[in-house]
C-alpha positions in Angstrom: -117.6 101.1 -69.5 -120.3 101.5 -66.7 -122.5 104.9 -66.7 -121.0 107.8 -64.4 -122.4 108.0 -61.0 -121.7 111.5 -61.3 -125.7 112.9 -61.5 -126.7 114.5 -65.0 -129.6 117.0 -64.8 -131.0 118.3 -68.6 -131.7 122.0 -68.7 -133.2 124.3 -70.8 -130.6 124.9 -73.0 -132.2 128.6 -73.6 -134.2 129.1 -70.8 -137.8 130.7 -71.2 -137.4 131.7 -67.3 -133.9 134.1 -68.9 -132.2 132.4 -66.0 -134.4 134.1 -63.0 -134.5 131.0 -61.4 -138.0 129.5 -62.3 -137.1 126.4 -64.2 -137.7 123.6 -63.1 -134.2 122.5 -63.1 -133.5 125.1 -60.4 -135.3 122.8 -57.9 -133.0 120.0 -58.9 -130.3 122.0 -58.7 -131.3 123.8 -55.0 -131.6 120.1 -53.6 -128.1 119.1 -55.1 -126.5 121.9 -54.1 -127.8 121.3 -50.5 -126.9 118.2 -50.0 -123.3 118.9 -51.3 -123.3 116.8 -54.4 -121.3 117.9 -57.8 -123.3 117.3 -60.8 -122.9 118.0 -64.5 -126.1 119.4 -66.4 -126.8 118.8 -70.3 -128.5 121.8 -72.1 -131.7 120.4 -74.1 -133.5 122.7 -77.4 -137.0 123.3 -77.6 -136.8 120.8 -80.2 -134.5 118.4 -78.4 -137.2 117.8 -75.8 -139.9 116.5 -78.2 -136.9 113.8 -79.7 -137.3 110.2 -78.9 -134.2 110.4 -77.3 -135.0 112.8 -75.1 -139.1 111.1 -74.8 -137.4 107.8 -73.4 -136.0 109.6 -70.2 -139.5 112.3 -70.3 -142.1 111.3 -72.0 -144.2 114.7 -72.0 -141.1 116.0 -73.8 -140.1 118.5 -70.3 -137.3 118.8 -68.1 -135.5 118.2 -65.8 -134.4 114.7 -66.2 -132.3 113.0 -63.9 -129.2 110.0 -64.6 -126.9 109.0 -61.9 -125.2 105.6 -63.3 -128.4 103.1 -64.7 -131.2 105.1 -63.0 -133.0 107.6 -64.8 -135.9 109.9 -63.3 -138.2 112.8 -64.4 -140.0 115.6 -62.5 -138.7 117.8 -60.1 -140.6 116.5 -57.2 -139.6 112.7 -57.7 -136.0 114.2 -58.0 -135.7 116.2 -55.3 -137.4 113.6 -52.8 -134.5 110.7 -54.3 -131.8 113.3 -53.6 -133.0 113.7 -50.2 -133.6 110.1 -49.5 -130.1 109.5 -50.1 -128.4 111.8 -48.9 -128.1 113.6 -45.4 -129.5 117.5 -45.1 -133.0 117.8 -46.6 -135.1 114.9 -44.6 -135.0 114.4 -41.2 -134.1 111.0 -39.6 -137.0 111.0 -37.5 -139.7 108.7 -39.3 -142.8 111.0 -38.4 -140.8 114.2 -39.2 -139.5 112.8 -42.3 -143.1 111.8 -43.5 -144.1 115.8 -42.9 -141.3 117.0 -44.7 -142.4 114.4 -47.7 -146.0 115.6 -47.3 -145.3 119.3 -47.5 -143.2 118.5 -50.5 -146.6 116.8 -52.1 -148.7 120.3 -50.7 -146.4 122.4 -52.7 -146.9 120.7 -55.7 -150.2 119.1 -55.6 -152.2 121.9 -53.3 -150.0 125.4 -53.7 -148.3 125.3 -56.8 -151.9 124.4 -59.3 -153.8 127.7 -58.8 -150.4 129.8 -59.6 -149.7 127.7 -62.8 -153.1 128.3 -63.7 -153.2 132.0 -63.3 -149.6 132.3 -65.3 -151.0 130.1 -67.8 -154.0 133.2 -68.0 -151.6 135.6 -67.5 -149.4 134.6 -70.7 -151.5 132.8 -73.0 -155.2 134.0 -72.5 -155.3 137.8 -72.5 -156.4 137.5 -75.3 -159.4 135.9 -74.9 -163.2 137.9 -74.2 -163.2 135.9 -70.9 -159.7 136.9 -69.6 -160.6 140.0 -67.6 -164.0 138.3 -65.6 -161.6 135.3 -65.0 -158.4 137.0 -63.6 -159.8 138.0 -60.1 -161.4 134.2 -59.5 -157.8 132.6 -60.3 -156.3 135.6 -58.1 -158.8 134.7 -54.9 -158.4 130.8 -55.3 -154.0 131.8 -54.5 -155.4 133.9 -51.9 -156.9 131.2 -50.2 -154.3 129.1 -50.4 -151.6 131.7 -49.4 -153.7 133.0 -46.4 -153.7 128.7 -45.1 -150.7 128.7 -45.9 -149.3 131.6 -43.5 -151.8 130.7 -40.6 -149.4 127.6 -40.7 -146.3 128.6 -41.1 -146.9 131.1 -38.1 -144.3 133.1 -36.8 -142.0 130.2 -37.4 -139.0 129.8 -39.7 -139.8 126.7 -41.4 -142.8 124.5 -42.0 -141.7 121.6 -40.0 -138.7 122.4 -37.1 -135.7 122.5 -39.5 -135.6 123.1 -43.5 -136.2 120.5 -45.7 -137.0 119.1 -48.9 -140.9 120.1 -48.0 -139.5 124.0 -47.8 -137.4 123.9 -50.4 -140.3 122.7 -53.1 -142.9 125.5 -51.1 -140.6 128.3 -51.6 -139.4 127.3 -55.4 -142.9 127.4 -56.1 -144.3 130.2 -54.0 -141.0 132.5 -56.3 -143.4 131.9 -59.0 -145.6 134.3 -57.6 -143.0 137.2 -58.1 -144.4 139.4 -60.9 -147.7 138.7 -59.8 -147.6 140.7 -56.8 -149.6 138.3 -54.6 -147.4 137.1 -52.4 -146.6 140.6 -50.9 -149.8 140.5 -49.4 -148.5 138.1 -47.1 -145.7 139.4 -44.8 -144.8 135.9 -43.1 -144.4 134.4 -46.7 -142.4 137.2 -48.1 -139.7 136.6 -45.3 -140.1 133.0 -45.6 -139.5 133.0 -49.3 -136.5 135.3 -48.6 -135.0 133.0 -45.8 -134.9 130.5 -48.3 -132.9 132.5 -51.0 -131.1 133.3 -48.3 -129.3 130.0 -48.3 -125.9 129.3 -49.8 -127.2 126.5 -51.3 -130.2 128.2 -53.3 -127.6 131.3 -53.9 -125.1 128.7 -55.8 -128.1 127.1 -57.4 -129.3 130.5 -58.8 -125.9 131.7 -59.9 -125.3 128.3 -61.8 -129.0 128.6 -63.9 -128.4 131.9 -64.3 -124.4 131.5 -65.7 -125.6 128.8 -68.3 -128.3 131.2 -69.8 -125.7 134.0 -70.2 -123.4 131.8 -71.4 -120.6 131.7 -69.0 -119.7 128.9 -66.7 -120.3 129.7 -63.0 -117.0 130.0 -60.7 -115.9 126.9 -59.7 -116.7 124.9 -62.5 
């Protein structure tokens, strides 16, 4: 019998996030839902992920994974940008506008998202330490920076680039990681920005389908 084309995402099956929309999965699940493609998601322990089962489709034991018939994938970003490349909505046909849309998607990761990983990972795990509080500030100002480039670009504009796309999409799932922080709301541009993109019926179906699996309920629909 050949594999279902059907996509398969794996998901915490208890999310650490308590279904606020932070895992990882959510930007899977955002890009999906925008391009209007059904998918079926497989809920993964703690200890599932470190199985060799689970280590042959991620091998740093994470998720999301991806499977749509023989192709498997891991991290969000490689997801999202295959989602987009085949299907109409989230990169522009354009060549040079669809290779700004990629690009942002790389700045999200590669230039936003480090810095705020870094101060959660103080945040949660180090507050402990004799070092915390003299640290705190320099991993608060390094976001600053980054925030304060990122709003002199974005502008008084809706989007990064002309229409949403993938490259919005991956900035504003990782900008929401900013949200107990308190950061972002220095930033009024970014605030609306990140709320224009919860905004969309796409990210609101996304949410509501994260959130139903970690309360145990399937979502309407389903």
């Amino acid at each position: 019998m050949p594999p279902p084309l059907t996509p398969v995402i794996t998901v915490f099956e208890r999310s650490p996030d308590c279904g606020t929309g932070l895992a990882r999965d959510m930007r899977v699940r955002w890009a999906l839902e925008e391009v209007g493609q059904r998918y079926e998601v497989r809920p993964v322990s703690f200890g599932a992920m470190k199985e060799p089962a689970h280590r042959a489709l991620q091998p740093f034991g994470q998720i999301p994974t991806y499977e749509e018939g023989a192709l498997a994938l891991f991290e969000s970003g490689a997801i999202v940008l295959h989602i987009a490349e085949h299907h109409a909505g989230l990169l522009p046909e354009e060549p040079n506008a669809r290779a700004r849309a990629i690009a942002w998607m790389f700045a999200a990761l590669n230039t936003v998202e480090p810095p705020i990983l870094e101060h959660q990972n103080a945040v949660l795990l180090e507050a402990d330490k004799s070092w915390h509080d003299a640290r705190l500030p320099l991993l608060e100002d390094r976001i600053r920076e980054r925030l304060g480039e990122l709003a002199d670009r974005l502008g008084n504009v809706d989007w990064l680039d002309g229409a949403f796309s993938a490259g919005d999409l991956m900035m504003v799932s990782v900008l929401l990681r900013l949200r107990e922080s308190g950061l972002l709301e220095e930033y009024s541009s970014l605030c609306a920005y990140v709320a224009r993109g919860k905004a969309r019926a796409a990210y609101k179906r996304a949410f509501a389908a994260q959130l139903a699996l970690f309360l145990g309920k399937p979502p309407a629909g389903w």
